[in-house]
N, C-alpha and C positions, 0 to 999 in steps of 0.2 A: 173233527170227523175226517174221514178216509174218504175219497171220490175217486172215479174213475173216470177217465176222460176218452171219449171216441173219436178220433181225426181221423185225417187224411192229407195227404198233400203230394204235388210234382217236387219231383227232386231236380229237375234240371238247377234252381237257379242256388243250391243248397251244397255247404261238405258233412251230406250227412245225416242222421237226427243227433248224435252226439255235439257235448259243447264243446270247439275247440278256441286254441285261445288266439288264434290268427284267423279265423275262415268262418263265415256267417253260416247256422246250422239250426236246422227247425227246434230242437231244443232251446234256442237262446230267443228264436223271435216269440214261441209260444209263452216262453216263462217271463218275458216283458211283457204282453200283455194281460196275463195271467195277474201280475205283479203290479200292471197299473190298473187294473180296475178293483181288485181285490186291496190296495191300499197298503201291501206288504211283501216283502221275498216270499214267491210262489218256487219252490223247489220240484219239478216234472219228475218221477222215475219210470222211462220208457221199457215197453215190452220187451225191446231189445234193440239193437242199432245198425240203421241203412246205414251203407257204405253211399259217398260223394254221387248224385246223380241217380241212386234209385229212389223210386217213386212207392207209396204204400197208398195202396185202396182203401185200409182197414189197420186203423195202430190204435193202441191204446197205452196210458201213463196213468200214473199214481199222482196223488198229491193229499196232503192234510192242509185240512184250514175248518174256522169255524162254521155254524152254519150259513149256507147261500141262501135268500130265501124264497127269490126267484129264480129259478133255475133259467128256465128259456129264456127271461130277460137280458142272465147274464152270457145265454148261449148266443144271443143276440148281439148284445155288445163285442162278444167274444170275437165275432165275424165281422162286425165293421173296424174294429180295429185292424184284421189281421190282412197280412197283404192275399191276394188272389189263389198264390197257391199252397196255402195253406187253409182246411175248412174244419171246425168243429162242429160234429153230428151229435153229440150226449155226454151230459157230464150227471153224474149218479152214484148216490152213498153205498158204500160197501162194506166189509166189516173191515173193524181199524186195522186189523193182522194181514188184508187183502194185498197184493203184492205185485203188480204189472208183469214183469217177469219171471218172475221164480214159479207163480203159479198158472201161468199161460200151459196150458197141456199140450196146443196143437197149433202148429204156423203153417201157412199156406202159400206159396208164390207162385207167379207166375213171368216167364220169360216171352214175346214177344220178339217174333221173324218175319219178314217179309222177302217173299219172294220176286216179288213185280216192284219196283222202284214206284215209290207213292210221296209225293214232297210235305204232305200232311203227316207222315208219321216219321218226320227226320228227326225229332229228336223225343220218337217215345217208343221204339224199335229197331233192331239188328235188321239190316240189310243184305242179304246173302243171293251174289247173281248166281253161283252154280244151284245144279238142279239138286235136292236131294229127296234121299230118301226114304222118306219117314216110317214104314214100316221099318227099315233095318235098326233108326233113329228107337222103334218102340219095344225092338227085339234087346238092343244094350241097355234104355232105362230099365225096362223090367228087373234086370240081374241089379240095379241097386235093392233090391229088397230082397236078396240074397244077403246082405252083408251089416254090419253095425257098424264096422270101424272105417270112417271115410277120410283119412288123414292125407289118402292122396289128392284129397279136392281141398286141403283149410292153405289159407295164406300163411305161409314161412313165419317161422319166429312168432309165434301167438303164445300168450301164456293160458291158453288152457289147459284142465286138468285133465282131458278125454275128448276124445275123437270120437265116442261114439254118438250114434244118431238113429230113431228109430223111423224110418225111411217109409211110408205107409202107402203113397200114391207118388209115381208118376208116369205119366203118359204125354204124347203129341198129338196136338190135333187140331184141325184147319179149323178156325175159327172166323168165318165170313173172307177177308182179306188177307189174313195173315193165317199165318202157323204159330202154334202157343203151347209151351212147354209148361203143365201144371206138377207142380211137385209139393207136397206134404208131410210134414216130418213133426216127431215132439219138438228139438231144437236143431239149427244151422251152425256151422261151423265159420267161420269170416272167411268172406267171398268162396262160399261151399257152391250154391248155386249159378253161380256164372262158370265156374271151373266146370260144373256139369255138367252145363250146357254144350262149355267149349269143348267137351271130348265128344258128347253126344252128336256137334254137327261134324266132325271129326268123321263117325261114324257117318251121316249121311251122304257125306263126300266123296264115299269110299277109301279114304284115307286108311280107315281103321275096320276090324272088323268086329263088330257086335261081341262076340265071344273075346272078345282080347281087352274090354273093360273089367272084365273078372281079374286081368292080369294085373291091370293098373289098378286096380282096388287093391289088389295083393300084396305090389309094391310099396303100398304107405308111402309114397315118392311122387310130391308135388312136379318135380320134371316129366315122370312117363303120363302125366293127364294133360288135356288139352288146354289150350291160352284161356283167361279169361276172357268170355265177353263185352262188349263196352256195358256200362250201368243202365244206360237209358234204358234199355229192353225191361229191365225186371222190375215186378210189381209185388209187394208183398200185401196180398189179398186178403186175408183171413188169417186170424189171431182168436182161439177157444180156448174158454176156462169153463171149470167146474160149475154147475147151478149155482151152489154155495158162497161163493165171491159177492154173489150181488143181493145175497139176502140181508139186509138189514138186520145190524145188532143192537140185541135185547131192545 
């Protein structure tokens, strides 16, 4: 049978959700636990994969195994083995073709700014002492949804086969204590949303001006966008598939 798995976890102390073969990554602690309570190689296939230090609200992965027969029991044991920041919220049968990635429609992130110095969000948010300012900040996001091809925000040397991206929401907007950069797209490009960020405070800086991110989208030229951000800031929040994923086969 095919299940889907609902997590979450901080990525400070992580490189990652991918397995790598030097650097401890939420893929390798979930699929040991996975692996010792289930009595066999549990194989994860995630939605898609944080970079070193981002955090996800909302992820989900694949896995085949026969039937669980208590669920919650095993959601249960799931959580006392797994360390703190890592937590699983639902694990649930889907049809066997169901696919963590490929059929995800819609991903959601968010990035995380502060403008007042707060020693509680040192390492789950961007600290920025100049002023900015965020309408200009919502005048340059806007024009990403003018565009499909975002080549100038993907990290160098990637072997994908397209840059393009269908770019649906995003906006800034003060969110109690901090300022939060919500962006929604079908798929991301590797570290697309931090590059976006960094041109976008670029813009609030007056560094840059609103209308001159049309330019650097133009360019397909990782150099004219701005730096990335550090990872702590971003949160990848929400991960949507079709109804049909979770209905139960025959």
């Amino acid at each position: 049978m095919r299940y889907f798995v609902e997590f979450s976890y901080l990525g400070k102390d992580y490189h990652g959700w991918q397995n790598q073969p030097n650097a401890i990554t939420v893929q390798e602690v979930l699929e040991k636990a996975f692996s010792t309570l289930l009595r066999e190689p549990v194989a994860l296939v995630g939605a898609g994969r944080t970079d070193a230090g981002v955090h996800a609200k909302q992820m989900f992965a694949h896995f085949d195994f026969g039937e669980i027969k208590d669920v919650q029991l095993f959601i249960y044991r799931l959580n006392s083995l797994l360390p703190d920041a890592i937590a699983v919220h639902d694990v649930f049968t889907v049809n066997p073709d169901a696919h963590a990635r490929f059929d995800a429609e819609e991903r959601t992130y968010e990035y995380w700014v502060l403008q007042d110095k707060n020693p509680f969000y040192g390492d789950f948010a961007h600290y920025i002492k100049h002023p900015l300012d965020v309408e200009a900040m919502n005048q340059a996001a806007e024009l990403l949804l003018q565009f499909e091809d975002f080549e100038c925000f993907s990290k160098s040397n990637t072997d994908v086969r397209t840059y393009l991206c269908d770019v649906k929401k995003a906006v800034w907007e003060v969110q109690g204590d901090k300022l939060v950069f919500t962006i929604t797209a079908d798929r991301f490009l590797r570290n697309m949303v931090r590059a976006v960020v960094g041109t976008l405070l670029e813009v609030g800086t007056g560094k840059t001006k609103p209308a001159h991110v049309k330019s650097i989208i133009n360019s397909k030229n990782r150099s004219n966008a701005g730096p990335s951000v550090p990872a702590k800031g971003l949160y990848l929040t929400s991960v949507l598939y079709p109804k049909k994923i979770t209905e139960k086969h025959g």
